[in-house]
N, C-alpha and C positions, 0 to 999 in steps of 0.2 A: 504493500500500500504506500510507502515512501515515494515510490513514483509517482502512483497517482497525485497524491500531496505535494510534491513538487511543481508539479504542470499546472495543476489545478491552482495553487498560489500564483504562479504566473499569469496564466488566462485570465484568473479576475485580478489580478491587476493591472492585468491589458484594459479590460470592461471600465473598470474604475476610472480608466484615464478617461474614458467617453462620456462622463457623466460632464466636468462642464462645459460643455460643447451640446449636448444636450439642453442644459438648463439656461447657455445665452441663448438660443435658439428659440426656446418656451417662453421665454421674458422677451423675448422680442429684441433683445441688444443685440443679436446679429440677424442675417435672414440665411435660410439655409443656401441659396444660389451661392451666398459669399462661400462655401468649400470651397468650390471652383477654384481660387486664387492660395487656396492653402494646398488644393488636389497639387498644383502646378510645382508648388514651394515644393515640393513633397518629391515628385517626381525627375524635377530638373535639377533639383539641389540637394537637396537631404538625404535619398536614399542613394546617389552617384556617391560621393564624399562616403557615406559607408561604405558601401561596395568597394571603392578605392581605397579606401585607408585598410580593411580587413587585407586586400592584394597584395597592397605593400606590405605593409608590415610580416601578415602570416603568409603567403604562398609562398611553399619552394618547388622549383622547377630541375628536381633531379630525376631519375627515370620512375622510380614510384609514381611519385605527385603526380606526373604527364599521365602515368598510366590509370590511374583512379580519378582525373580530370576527363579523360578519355570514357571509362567505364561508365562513368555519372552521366557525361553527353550522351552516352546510346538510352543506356535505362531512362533519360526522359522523353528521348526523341519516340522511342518505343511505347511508351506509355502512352502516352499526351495523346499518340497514333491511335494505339488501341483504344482509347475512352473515345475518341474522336467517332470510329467508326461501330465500337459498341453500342453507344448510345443512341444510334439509331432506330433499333427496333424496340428500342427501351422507350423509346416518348412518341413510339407510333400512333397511339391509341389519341394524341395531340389531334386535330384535324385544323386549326389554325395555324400555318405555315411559320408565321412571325411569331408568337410562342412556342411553337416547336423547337424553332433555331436558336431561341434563348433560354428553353428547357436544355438543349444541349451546353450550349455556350456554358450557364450557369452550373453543369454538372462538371465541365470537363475542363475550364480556368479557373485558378486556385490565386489568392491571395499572398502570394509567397514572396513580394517585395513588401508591402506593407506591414504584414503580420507575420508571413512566416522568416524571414531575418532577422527581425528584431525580438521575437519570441527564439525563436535557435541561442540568439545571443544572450540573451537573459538563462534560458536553461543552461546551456551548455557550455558559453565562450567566446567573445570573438575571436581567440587562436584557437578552436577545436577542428576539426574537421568537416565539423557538421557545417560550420559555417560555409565552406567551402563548397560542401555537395548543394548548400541552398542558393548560392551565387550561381553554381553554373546552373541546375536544375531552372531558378528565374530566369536566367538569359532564354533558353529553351522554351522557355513559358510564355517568355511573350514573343518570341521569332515566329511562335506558331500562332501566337495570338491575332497578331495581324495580318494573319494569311488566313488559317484555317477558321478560328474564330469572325475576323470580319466576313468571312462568309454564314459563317452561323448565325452570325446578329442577322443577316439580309437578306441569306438564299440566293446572291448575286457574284459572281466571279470577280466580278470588272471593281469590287471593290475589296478585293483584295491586293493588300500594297507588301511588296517585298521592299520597295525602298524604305519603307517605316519599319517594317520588320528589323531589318541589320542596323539603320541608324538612330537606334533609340538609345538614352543616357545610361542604361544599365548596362549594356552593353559595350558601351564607348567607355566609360569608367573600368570597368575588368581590363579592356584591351588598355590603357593609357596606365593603369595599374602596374599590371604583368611588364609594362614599357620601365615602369622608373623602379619596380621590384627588380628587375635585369642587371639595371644600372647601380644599384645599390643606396637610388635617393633615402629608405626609411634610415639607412646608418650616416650617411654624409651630412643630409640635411633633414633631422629629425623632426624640425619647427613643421614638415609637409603632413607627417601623421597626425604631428597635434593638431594642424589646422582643419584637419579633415574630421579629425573625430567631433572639434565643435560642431559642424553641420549634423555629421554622422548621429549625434547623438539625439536630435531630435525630432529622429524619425518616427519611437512610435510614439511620442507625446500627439503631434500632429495628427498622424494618422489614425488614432484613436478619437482625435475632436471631430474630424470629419465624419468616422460615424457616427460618432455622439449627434452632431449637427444633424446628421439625414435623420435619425432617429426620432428624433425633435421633429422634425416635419411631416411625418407619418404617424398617423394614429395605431397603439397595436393591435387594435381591432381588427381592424383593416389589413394588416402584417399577419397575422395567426390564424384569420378565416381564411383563406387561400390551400386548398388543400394540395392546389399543384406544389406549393412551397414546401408540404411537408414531403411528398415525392421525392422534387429534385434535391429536398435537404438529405432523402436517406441516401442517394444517388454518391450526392457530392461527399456527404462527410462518413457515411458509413460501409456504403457497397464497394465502392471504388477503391476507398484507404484500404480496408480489411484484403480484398484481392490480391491489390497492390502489393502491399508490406507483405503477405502469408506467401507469394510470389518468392518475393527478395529476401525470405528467412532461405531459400537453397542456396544462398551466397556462404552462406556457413559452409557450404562443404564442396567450397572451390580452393584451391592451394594457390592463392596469387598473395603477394605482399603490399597487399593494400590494407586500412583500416576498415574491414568489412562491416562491425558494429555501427562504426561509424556510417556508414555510408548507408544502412539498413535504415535509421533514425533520421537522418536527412528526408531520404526518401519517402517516408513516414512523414513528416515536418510539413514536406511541400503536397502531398500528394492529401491532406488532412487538412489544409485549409480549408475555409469557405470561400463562396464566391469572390473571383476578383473585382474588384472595385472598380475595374474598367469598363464593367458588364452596360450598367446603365449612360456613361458615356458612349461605348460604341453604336449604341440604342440608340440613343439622341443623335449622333453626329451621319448617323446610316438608314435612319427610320426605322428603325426596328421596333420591340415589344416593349416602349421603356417602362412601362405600368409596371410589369413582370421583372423587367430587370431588376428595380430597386429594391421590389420585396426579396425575391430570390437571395440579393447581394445583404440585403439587414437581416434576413431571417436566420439565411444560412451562420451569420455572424454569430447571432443573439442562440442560436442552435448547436455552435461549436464548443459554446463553454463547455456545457456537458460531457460531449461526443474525443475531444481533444483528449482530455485526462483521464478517461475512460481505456480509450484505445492506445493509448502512449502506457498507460498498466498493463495493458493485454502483450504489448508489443514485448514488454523488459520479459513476461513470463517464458519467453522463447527465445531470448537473446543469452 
């Protein structure tokens, strides 16, 4: 049960941080549109500056690392693949096209820059490994995001963008990373990690007001009578992790010199999120189902408390 009590202190303290972002919301001193300019903060600044500073400072690039940098890109590429195309006969019974595509989206896009790196690093470490397997894992998340996902939100091709896919900030941060980790800027010029970690660190104060925020603007009435929510929530936080992970416990009994534990719990981390935060933007910005999106994306949240620390106990009992 230490586990579970571990996670479970984390998670509501993730929760906890969304309460006043919630309560400017309620009182009217902010209006929920204004996330938007936090979503940005968040995105273009905050979570790059993690992601780089974690690079620097912990990646090493001897033949191990490559190769469990390596292992990690397939098992998501492969993953992400498989939810992408299971999920289809799973929300067939959908007959509205536009919530179809965002019954899948919201099953098969995981929060794992907002919540699940800053949740990794709280349990386990910015120098652990986990952090590592959650870095590359999100790159992966969202390369497909805007290809395979922007088609989920639309049901349309032509808007899906590979140039948005390679040049987004989490991505540019890893590669600019792994450039001055090469170089040895975290030892020469130390003042670059500090200066990252100031940004870096507040990633999930942020990201936890923004849900607070949306939260605040939906009633949870309206949030908990949605039965399709309670669907794509067993979807997203319980069918898919449980596969996944019970998957990647045969990692146990491969002979390569990687941290396999490690790499087991990553995969776990990212694949256990709820909805990505991106859901109800691609919605808005593609015409998609955004009604659906936002509940999906609050529900799934306000549904991981439980589901998170639950399943991170089940996981240690086979580890």
């Amino acid at each position: 049960m230490e586990e579970f009590m571990i996670m479970l202190r984390n998670v509501l303290m993730f929760v906890a941080l969304a309460i006043p972002g919630f309560i400017l919301v309620k009182t009217k001193l902010l209006k929920p549109e204004q996330s938007g300019v936090l979503s940005k903060l968040l995105m273009y600044l905050a979570l790059p500056f993690m992601i780089f500073s974690g690079v620097v400072k912990n990646l090493t690039f001897d033949g191990d690392s490559l190769l469990m940098l390596g292992v990690v890109a397939l098992i998501g590429i492969v993953v992400v693949l498989g939810m992408f195309f299971v999920s289809t006969p799973l929300v067939a019974m959908e007959k509205n096209q536009k919530t179809k595509g965002m019954m899948r989206f919201c099953a098969v896009f995981a929060n794992n820059g907002f919540l699940g790196i800053p949740l990794a690093v709280a349990v386990f470490g910015g120098d652990s490994p986990v952090f590592t397997v959650l870095i590359v894992l999100n790159i992966i998340n969202n390369v497909l995001m805007y290809t395979l996902g922007a088609y989920l939100a639309t049901g349309d091709k032509k808007n899906i963008s590979v140039k948005k896919a390679f040049l987004n900030p989490v991505l540019a941060a890893f590669l600019l990373g792994c450039i001055c980790n090469l170089l040895g800027v975290a030892k020469s010029v130390p003042e670059v990690g500090k200066f990252s970690d100031h940004f870096g660190n507040i990633v999930t104060p942020i990201s936890m007001t923004i849900i607070g925020m949306k939260l605040g603007a939906i009633s949870f009435k309206t949030l908990f009578s949605s039965g399709k929510l309670y669907y794509v929530s067993f979807l997203k936080l319980v069918l898919f992790p449980v596969v996944i992970t019970a998957a990647m416990l045969a990692l146990q009994n491969v002979s390569l010199n990687i941290p396999v534990k490690e790499i087991i719990l990553g995969v776990f981390v990212a694949f256990s999120m709820p909805t990505a935060g991106l859901a109800a933007t691609f919605a808005d910005e593609f015409g998609g189902d955004t009604q659906n999106a936002v509940i999906f994306t609050l529900g799934t949240t306000v549904l991981s408390v439980i589901t998170i620390p639950t399943l991170y106990w089940v996981v240690n009992l086979f580890i």
